[in-house]
Residue frames relative to the residue before (quaternion, step in Angstrom):
aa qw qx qy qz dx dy dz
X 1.0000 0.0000 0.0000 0.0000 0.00 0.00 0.00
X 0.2139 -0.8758 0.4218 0.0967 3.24 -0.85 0.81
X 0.2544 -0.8033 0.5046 0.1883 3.94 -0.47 0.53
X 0.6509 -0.4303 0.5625 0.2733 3.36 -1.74 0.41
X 0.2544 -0.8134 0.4873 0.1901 3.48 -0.50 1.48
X 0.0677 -0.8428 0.5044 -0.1753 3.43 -1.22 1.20
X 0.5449 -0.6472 0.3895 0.3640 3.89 -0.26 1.85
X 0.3386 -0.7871 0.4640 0.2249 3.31 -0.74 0.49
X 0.5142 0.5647 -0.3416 0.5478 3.56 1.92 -0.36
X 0.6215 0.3332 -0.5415 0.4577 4.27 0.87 -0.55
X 0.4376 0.6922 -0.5024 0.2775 3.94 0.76 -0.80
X 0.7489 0.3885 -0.2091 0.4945 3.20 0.30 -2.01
X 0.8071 0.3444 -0.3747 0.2993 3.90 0.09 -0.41
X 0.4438 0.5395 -0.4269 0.5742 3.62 1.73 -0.24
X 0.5085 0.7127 -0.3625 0.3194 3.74 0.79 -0.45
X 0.5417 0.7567 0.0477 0.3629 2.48 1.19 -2.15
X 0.8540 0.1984 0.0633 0.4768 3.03 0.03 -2.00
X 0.4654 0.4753 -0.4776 0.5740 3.99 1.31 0.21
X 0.7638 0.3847 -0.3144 0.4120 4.18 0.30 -0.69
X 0.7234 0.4750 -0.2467 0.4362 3.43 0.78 -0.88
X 0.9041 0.2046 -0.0221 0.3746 3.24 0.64 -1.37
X 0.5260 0.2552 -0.3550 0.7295 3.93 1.71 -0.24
X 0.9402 0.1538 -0.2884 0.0957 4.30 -0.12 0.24
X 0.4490 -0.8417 0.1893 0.2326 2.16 2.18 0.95
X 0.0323 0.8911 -0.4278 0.1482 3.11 1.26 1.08
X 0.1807 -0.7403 0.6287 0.1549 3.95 -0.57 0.26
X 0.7264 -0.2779 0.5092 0.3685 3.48 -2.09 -0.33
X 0.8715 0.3321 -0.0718 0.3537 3.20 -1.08 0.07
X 0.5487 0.6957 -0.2305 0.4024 3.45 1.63 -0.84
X 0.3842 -0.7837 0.4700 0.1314 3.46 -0.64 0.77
X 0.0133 -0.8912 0.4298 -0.1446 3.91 -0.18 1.12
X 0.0906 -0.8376 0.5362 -0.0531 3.64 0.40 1.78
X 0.0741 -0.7463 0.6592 -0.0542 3.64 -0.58 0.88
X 0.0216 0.8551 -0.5120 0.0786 3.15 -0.23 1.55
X 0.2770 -0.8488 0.4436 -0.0778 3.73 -0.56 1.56
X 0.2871 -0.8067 0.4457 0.2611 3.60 -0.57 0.31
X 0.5412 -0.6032 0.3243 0.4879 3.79 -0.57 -0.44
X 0.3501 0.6217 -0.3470 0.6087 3.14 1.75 0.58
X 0.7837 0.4697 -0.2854 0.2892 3.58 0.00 -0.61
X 0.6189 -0.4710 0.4905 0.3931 3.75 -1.27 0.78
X 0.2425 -0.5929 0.7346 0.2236 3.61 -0.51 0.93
X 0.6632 0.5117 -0.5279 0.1405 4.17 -0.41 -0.50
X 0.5063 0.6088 -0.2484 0.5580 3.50 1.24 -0.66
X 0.8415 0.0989 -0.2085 0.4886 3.92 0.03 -0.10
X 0.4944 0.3618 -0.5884 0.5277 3.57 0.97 0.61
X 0.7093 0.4223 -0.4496 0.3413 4.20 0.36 -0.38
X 0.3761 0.6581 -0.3978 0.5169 3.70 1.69 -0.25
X 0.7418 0.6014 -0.2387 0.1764 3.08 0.30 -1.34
X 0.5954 0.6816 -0.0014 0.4254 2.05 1.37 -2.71
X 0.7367 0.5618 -0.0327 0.3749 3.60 0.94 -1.56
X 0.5269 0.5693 -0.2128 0.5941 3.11 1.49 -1.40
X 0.7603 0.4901 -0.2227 0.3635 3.81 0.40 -1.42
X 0.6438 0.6343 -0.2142 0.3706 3.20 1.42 -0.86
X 0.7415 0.3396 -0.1981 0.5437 3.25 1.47 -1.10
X 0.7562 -0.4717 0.3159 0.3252 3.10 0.71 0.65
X 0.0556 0.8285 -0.2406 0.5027 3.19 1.82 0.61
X 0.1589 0.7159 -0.6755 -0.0774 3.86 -1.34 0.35
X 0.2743 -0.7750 0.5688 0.0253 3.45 -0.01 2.02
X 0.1382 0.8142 -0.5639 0.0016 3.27 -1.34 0.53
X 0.3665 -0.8621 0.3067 0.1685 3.89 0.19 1.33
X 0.0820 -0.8648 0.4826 0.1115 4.13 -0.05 0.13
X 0.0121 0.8006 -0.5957 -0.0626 3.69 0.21 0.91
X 0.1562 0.7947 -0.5843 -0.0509 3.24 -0.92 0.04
X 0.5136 -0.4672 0.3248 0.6423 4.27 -0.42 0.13
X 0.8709 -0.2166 0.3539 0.2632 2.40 -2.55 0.21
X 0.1374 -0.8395 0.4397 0.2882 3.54 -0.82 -0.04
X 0.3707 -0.8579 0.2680 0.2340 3.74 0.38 0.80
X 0.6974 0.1188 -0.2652 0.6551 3.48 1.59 0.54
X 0.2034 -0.7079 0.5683 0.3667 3.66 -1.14 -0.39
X 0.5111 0.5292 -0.4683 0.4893 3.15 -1.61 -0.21
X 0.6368 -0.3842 0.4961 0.4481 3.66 -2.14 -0.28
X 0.2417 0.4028 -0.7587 0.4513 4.12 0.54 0.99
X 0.7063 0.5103 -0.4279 0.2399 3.31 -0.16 -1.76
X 0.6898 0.6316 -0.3367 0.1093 4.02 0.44 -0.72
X 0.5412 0.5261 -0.3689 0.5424 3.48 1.48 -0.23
X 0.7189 0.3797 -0.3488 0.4662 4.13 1.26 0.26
X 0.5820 0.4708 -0.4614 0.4762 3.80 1.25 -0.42
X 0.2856 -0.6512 0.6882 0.1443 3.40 -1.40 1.30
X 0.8366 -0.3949 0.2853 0.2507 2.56 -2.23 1.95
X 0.8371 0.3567 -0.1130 0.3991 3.63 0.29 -1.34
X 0.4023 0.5303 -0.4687 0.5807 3.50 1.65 0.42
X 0.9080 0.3151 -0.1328 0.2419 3.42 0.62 -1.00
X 0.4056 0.6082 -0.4510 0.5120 2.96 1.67 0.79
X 0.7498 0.4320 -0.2823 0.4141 3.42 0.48 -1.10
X 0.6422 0.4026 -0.4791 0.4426 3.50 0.90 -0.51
X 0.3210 0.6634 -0.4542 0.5006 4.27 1.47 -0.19
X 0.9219 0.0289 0.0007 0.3864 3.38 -0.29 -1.27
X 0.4987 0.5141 -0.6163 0.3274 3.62 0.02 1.66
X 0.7170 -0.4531 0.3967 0.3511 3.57 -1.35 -0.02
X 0.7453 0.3196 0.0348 0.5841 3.47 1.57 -1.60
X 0.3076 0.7420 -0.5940 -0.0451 3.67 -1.28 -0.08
X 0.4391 -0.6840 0.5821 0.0229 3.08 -0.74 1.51
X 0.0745 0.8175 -0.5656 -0.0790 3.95 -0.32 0.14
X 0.0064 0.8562 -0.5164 -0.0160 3.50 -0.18 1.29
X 0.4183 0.6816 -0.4806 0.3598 3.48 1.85 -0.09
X 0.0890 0.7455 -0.6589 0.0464 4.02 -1.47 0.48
X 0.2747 -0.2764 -0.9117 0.1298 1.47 -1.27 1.90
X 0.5953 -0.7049 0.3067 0.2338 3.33 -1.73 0.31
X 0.3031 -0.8368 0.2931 0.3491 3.76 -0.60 -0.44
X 0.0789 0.7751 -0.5359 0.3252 3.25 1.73 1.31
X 0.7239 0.3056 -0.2445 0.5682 3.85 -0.76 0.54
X 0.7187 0.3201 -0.4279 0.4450 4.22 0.42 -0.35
X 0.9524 0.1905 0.2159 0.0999 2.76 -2.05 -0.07
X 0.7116 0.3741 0.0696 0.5906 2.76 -0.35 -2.49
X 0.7265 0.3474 -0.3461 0.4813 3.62 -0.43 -1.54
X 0.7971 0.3506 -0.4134 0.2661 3.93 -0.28 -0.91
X 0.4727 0.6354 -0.4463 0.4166 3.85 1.27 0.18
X 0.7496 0.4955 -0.1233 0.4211 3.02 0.98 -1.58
X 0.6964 0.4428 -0.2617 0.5004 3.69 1.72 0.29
X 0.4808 0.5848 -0.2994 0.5807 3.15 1.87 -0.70
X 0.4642 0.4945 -0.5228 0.5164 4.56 0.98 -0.48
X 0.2683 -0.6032 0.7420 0.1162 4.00 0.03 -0.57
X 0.8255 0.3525 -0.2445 0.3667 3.43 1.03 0.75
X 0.5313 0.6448 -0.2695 0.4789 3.11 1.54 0.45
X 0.0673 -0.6827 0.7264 0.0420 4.32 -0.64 0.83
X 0.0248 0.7691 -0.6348 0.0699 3.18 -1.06 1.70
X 0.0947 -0.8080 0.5732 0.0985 3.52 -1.18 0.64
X 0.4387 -0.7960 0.3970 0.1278 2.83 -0.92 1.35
X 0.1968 -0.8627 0.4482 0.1267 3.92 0.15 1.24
X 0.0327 0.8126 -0.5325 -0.2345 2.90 1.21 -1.64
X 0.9011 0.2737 0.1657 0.2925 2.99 -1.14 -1.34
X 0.7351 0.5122 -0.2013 0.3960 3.37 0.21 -1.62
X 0.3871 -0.7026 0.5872 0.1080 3.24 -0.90 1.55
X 0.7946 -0.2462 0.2758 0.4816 3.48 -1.50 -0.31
X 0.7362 0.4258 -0.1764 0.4956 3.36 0.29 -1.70
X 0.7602 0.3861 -0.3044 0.4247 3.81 0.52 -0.07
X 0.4813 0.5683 -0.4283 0.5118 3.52 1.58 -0.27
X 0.5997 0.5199 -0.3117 0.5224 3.66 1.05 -1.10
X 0.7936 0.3840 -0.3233 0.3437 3.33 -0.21 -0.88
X 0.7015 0.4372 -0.3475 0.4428 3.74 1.25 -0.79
X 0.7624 0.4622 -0.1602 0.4236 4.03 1.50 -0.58
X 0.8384 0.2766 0.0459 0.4674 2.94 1.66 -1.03
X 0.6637 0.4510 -0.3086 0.5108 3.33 1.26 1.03
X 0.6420 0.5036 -0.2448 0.5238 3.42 1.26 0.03
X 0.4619 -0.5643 0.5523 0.4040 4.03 -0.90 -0.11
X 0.2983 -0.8150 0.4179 0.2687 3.76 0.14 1.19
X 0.7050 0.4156 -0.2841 0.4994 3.54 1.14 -0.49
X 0.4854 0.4864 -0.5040 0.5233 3.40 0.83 -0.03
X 0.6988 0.3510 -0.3863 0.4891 4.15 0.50 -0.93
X 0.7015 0.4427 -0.4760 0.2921 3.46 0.44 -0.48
X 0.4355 0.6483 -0.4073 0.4734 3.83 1.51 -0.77
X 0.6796 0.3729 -0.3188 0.5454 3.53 0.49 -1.13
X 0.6924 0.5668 -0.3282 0.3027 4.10 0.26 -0.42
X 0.8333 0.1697 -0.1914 0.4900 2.97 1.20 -0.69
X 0.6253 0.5101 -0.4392 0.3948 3.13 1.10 1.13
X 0.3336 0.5279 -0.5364 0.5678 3.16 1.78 0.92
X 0.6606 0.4372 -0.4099 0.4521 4.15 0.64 -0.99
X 0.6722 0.3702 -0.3911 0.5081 3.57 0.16 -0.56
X 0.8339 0.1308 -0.4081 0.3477 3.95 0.00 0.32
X 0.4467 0.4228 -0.5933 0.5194 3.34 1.06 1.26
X 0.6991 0.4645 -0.4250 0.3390 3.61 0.84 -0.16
X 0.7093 0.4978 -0.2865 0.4086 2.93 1.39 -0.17
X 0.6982 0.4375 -0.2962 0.4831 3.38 1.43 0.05
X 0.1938 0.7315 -0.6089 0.2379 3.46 1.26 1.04
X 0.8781 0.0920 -0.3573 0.3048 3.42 -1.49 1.42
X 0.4606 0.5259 -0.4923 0.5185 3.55 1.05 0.86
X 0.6935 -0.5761 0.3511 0.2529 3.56 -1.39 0.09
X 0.2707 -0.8023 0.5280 0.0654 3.35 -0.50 0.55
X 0.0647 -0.8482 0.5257 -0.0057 3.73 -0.44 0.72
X 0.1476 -0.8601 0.4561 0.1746 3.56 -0.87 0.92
X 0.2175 0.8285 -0.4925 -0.1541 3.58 0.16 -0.75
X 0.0020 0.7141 -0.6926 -0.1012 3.93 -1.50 0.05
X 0.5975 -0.4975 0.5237 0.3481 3.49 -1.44 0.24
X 0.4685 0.4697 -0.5651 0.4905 4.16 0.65 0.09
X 0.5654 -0.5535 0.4573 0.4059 4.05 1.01 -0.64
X 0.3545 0.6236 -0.5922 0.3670 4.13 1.10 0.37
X 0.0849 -0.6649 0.7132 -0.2050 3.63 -1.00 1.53
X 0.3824 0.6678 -0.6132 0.1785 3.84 -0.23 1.01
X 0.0453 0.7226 -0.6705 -0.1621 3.11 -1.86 -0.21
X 0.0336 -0.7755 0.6092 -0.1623 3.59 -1.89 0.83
X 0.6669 -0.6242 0.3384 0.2262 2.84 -0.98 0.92
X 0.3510 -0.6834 0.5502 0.3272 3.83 -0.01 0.79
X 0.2930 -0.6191 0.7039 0.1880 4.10 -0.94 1.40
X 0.4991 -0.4568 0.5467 0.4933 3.55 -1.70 -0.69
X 0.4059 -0.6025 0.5713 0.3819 3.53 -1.31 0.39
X 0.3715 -0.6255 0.6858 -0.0184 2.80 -2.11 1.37
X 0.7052 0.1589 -0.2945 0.6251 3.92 1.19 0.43
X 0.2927 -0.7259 0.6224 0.0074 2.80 -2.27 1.26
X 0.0499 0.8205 -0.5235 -0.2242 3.98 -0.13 0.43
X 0.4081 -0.7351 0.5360 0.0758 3.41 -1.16 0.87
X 0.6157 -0.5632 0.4528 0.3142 3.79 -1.07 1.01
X 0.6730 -0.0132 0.2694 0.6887 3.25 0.89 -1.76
X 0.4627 -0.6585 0.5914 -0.0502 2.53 -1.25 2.47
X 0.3669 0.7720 -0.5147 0.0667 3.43 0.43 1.12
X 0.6485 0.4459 -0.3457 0.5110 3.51 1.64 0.77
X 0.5093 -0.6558 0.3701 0.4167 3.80 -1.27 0.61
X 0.5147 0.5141 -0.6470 0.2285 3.01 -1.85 0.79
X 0.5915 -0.7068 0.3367 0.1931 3.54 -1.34 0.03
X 0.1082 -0.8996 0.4188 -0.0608 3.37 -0.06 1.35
X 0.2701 -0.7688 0.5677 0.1169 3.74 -0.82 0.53
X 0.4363 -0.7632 0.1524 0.4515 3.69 -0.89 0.79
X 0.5618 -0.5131 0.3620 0.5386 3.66 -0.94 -0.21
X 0.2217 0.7232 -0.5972 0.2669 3.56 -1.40 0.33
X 0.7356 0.0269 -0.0433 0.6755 3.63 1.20 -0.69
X 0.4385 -0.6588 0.6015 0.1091 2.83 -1.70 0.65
X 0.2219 -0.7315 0.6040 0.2253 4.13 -0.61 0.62
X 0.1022 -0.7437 0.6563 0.0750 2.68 -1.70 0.65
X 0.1442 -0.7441 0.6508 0.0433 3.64 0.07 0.86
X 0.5209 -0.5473 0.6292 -0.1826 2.70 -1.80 1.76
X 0.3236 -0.6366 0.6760 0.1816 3.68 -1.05 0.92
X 0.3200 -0.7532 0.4677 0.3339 3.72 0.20 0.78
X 0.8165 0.2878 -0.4172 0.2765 3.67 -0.02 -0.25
X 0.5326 0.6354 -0.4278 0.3600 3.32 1.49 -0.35
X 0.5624 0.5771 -0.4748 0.3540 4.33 1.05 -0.27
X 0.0392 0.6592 -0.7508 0.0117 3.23 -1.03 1.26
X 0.5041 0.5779 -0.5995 0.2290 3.58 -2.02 0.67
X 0.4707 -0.5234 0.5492 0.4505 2.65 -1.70 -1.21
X 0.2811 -0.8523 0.4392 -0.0415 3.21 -2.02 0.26
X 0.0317 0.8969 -0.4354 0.0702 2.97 1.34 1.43
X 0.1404 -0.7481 0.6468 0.0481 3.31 -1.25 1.00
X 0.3714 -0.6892 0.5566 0.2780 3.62 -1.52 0.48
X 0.7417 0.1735 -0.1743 0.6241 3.52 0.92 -1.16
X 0.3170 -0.5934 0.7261 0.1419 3.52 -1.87 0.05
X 0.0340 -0.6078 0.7880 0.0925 3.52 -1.29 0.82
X 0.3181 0.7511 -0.5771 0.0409 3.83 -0.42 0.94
X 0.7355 -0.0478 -0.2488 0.6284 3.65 0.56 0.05
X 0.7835 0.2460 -0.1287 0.5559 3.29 1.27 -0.53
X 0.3151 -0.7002 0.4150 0.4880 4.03 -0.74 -0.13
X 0.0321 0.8357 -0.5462 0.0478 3.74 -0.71 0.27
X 0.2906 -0.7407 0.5644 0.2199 3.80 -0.55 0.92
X 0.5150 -0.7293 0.3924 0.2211 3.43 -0.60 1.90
X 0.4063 -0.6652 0.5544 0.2916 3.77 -1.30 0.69
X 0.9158 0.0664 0.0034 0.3960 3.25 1.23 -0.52
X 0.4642 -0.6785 0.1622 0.5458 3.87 1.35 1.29
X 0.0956 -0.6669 0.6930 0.2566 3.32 -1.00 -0.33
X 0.7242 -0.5977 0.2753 -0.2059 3.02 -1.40 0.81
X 0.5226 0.6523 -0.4595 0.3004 4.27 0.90 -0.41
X 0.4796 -0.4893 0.7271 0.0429 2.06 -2.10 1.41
X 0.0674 -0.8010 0.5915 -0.0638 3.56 -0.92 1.27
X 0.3910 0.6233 -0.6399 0.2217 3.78 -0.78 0.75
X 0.7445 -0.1474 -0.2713 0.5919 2.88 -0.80 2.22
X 0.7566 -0.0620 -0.0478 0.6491 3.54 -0.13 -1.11
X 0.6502 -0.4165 0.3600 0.5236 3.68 -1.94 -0.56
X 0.2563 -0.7189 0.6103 0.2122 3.96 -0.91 0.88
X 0.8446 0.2536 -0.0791 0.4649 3.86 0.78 -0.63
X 0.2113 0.7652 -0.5969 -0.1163 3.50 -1.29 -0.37
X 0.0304 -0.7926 0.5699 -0.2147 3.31 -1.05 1.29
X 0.6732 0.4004 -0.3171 0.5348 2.94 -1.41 1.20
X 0.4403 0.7299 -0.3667 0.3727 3.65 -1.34 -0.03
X 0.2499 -0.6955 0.6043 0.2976 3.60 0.23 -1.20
X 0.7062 -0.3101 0.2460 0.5870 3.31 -0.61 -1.36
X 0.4777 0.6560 -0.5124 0.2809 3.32 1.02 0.86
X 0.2536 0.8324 -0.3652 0.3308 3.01 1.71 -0.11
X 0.7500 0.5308 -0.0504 0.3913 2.88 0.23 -1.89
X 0.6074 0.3579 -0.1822 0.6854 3.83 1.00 -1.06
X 0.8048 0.2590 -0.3891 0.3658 3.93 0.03 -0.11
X 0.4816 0.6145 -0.4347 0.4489 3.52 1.40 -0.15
X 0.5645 0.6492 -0.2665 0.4345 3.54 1.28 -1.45
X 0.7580 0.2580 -0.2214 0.5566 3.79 0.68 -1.13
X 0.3339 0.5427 -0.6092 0.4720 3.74 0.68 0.33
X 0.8254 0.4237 -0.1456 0.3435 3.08 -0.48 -1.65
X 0.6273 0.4506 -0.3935 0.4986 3.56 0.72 -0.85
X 0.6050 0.3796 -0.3521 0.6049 4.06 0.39 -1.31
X 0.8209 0.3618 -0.3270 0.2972 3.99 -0.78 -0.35
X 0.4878 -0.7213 0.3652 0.3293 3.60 1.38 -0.01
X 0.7054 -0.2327 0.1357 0.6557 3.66 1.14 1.11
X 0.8599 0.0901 -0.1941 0.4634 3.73 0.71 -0.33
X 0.6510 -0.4538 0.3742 0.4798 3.49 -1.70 -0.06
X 0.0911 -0.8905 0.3731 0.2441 3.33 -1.06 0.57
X 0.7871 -0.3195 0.1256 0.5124 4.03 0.12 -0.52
X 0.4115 -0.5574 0.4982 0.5212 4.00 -0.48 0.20
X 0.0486 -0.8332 0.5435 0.0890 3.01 -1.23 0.48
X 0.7900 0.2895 -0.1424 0.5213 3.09 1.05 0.21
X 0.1276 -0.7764 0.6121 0.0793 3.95 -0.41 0.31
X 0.1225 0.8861 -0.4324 -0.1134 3.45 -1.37 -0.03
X 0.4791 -0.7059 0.4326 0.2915 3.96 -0.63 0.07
X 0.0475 -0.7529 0.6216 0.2109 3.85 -0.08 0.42
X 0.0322 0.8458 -0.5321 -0.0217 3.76 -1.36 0.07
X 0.3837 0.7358 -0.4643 0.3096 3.00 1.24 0.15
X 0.4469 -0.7287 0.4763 0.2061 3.33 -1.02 0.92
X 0.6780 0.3843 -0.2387 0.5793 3.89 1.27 -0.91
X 0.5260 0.6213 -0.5290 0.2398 3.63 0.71 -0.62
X 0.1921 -0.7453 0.6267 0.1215 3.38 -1.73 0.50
X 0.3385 -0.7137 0.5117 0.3380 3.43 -1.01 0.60
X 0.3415 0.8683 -0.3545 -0.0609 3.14 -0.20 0.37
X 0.5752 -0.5515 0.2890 0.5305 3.37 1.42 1.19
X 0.7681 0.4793 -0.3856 0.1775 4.00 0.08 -0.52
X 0.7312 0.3342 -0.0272 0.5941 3.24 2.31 -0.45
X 0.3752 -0.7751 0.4789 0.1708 3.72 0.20 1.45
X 0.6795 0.4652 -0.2846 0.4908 3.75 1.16 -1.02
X 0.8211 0.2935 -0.3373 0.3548 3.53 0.71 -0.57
X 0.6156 0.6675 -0.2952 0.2972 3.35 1.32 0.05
X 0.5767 0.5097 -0.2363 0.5931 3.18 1.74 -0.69
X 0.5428 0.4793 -0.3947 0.5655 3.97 1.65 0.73
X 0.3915 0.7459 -0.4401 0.3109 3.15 1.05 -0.23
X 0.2696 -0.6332 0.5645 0.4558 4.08 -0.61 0.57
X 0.8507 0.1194 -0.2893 0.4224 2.86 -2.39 1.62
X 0.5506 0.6124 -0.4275 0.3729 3.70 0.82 0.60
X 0.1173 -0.8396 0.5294 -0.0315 3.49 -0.44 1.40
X 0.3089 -0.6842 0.6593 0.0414 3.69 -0.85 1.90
X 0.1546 0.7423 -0.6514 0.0266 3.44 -0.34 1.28
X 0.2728 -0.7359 0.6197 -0.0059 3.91 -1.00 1.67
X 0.1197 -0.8338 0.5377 -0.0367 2.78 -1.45 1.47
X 0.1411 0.8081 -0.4549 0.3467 3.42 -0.26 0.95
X 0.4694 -0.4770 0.6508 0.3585 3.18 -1.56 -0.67
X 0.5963 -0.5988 0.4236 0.3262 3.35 -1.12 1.70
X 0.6235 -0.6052 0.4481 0.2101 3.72 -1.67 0.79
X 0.4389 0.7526 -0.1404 0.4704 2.98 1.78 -0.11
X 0.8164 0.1488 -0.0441 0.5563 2.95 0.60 -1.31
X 0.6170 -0.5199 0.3007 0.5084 3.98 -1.15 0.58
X 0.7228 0.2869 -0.4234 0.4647 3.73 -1.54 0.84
X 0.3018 0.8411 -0.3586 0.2700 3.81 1.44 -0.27
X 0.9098 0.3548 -0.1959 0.0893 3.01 -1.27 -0.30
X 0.7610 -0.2257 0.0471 0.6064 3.60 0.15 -0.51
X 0.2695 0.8113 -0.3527 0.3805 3.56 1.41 1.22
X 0.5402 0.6273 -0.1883 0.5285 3.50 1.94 -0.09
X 0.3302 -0.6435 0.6689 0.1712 3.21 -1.28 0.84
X 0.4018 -0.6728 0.6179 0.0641 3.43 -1.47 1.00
X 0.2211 0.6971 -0.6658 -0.1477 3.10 -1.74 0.32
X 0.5185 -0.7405 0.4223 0.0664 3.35 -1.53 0.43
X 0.2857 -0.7595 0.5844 0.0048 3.12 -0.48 1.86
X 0.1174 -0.7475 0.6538 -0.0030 3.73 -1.17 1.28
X 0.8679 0.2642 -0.1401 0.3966 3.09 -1.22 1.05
X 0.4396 0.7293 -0.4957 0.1707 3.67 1.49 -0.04
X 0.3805 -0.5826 0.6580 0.2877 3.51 -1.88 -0.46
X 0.1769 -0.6605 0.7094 0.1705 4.06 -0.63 1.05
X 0.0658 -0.5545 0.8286 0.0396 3.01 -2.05 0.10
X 0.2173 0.8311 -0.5035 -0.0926 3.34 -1.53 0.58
X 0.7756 -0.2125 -0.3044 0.5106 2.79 -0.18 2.03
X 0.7482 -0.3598 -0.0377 0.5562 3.02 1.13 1.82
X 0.7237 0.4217 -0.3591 0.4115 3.42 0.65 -0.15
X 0.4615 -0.6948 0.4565 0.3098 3.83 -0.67 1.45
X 0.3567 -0.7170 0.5976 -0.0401 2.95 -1.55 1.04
X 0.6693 -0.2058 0.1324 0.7015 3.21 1.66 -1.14
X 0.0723 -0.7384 0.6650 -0.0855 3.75 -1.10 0.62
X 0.8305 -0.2640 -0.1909 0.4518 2.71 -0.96 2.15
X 0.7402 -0.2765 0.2720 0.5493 4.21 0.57 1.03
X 0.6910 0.2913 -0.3620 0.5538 4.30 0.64 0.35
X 0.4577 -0.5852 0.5965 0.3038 2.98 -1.05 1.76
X 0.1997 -0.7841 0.5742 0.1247 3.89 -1.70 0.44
X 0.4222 0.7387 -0.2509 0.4616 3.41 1.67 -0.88
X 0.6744 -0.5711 0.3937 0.2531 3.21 0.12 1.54
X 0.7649 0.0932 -0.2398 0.5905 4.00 -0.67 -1.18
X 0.7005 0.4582 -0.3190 0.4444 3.52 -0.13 -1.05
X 0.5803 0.3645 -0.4332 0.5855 4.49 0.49 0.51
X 0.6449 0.4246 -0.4476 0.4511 3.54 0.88 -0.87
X 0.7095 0.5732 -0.2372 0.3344 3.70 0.47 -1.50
X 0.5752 0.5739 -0.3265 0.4828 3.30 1.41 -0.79
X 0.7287 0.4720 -0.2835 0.4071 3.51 0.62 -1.51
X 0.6331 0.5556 -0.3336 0.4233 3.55 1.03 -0.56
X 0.5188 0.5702 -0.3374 0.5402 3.86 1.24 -0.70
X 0.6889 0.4514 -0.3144 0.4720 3.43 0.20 -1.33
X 0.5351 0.5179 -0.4651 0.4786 4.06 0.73 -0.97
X 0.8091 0.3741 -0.3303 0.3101 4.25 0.05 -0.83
X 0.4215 0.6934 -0.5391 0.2257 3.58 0.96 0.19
X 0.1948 -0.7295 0.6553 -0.0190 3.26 -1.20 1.22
């Protein structure tokens, strides 16, 4: 298997700066980095390496692939994966699919003592590019002034469009996730780069053309696929023979049927790349939109039980006023805040 070449000195200092300074790791602190037989081994030997250095007690968990995520994933995470990831201070999760939504993860939140981050995916070269090429406070300035005007526009309309032909609208829900500068409290957090937008599931009418697909696997589509949405998803079309594998994870996440969008999102990352090999770093991409299907996280069969796909290049609106058009944030502060981020790549 082969990886995305990557300096081994930005590794070790993006390393560095993800323990020390976004998890605020201490001495003595306990730090499970758990990894699949899929995964870039370089990224959790420089964790490690890094973890050990500050004084840290690093400790790695491989285990196979896992063939669903979410609480599918629980009849494959072994007992002894899920204790240790239960009883440390830290947990990195680089395993994908992932195990946010099983089991395992809800022990390891129910301790009231665990700060998890959700790598997934993201090889060397994409850990760098999402931690270590940008002014982190300058993205985070830009981060949480995309959350505060989706939090603040909770029951007006939301509008998507892209040039593949995705035309929806929905009722802006309240948001149900927070990301933090410094992970210096328990619970489980993913990096910053996009903004969510939760949907009132029944209020999303349109279409939804996607390019990539994260259903059992992630994979940039040969040919869009397609849903027809009103209340829940009524169609799907297109695809090739991805069809067939994304109809499959419909149906599996929705309990025999298709179920409602449940999620929208903003990408912004100024270094991200799309490049089909990393679901986490593509859906950061600027003007990339993670849209999750499923049954809301809320309700029972919920939560991180949902294939994804991935709108490139979209235009928001909210309640008519642009937000972004064609992937470039336009909204006054947020165009200014953006252009300044983009000014710190290194």
């Amino acid at each position: 298997m082969s990886f995305e070449p990557c300096d081994d000195s930005a590794l070790a200092r993006t390393a560095h700066f993800i323990l020390r300074d976004v998890l605020c790791l201490t001495p003595g602190e306990t730090l499970v980095i758990t990894v699949d037989t899929a995964t870039d081994p370089r990224p959790a030997r420089a964790l490690a390496a890094t973890a050990r250095a500050a004084g840290g007690l690093p400790t790695v968990v491989t285990m196979p692939r896992l063939p669903f995520q979410g609480a599918l994933s629980d009849p494959f995470i072994p007992e002894p994966v899920a204790e240790s990831v239960r009883a440390c201070d830290v947990w990195l999760d680089l395993t994908f699919p992932y195990m946010s939504g099983s089991r395992a993860h809800a022990a390891a939140m129910t301790s009231n003592r665990v700060r998890s981050l959700n790598l997934l995916d993201l090889g060397a070269g994409g850990i760098v590019r999402l931690f270590g090429t940008a002014d982190f406070d300058r993205l985070f300035a830009l981060q949480d002034a995309l959350d505060a005007l989706v939090a603040a526009a909770v029951g007006r309309e939301g509008r998507v469009r892209s040039p593949r032909g995705t035309d929806v609208r929905f009722t802006i829900a309240k948001p149900a996730t927070r990301k933090l500068r410094r992970i210096d409290r328990p619970g489980t957090y993913t990096p910053p780069g996009s903004a969510v937008i939760y949907p009132e599931p029944d209020s999303v009418r349109g279409m939804v053309v996607i390019d990539a697909a994260f259903h059992e696997h992630y994979t940039i589509l040969k040919s869009p696929i397609t849903l027809t949405v009103d209340g829940r998803i009524r169609d799907v079309t297109g695809g090739g023979t991805d069809l067939r594998v994304l109809d499959r994870a419909l149906r599996r996440a929705g309990g025999g049927a298709y179920g409602s969008i449940i999620h929208f999102s903003h990408g912004f990352h100024p270094a991200a790349r799309f490049t089909g090999r990393s679901f986490n770093e593509d859906i950061r991409v600027q003007g990339h939109d993670a849209v999750g299907f499923g049954i809301p996280w809320w309700l029972p069969g919920g939560g991180e039980n949902h294939p994804d796909g991935v709108v490139t290049m979209h235009s928001l609106w909210i309640d008519g006023e642009p937000i972004a058009d064609n992937g470039v944030l336009v909204a006054p502060t947020l165009a200014r805040l953006e252009q300044e981020l983009h000014g710190t790549l290194h």
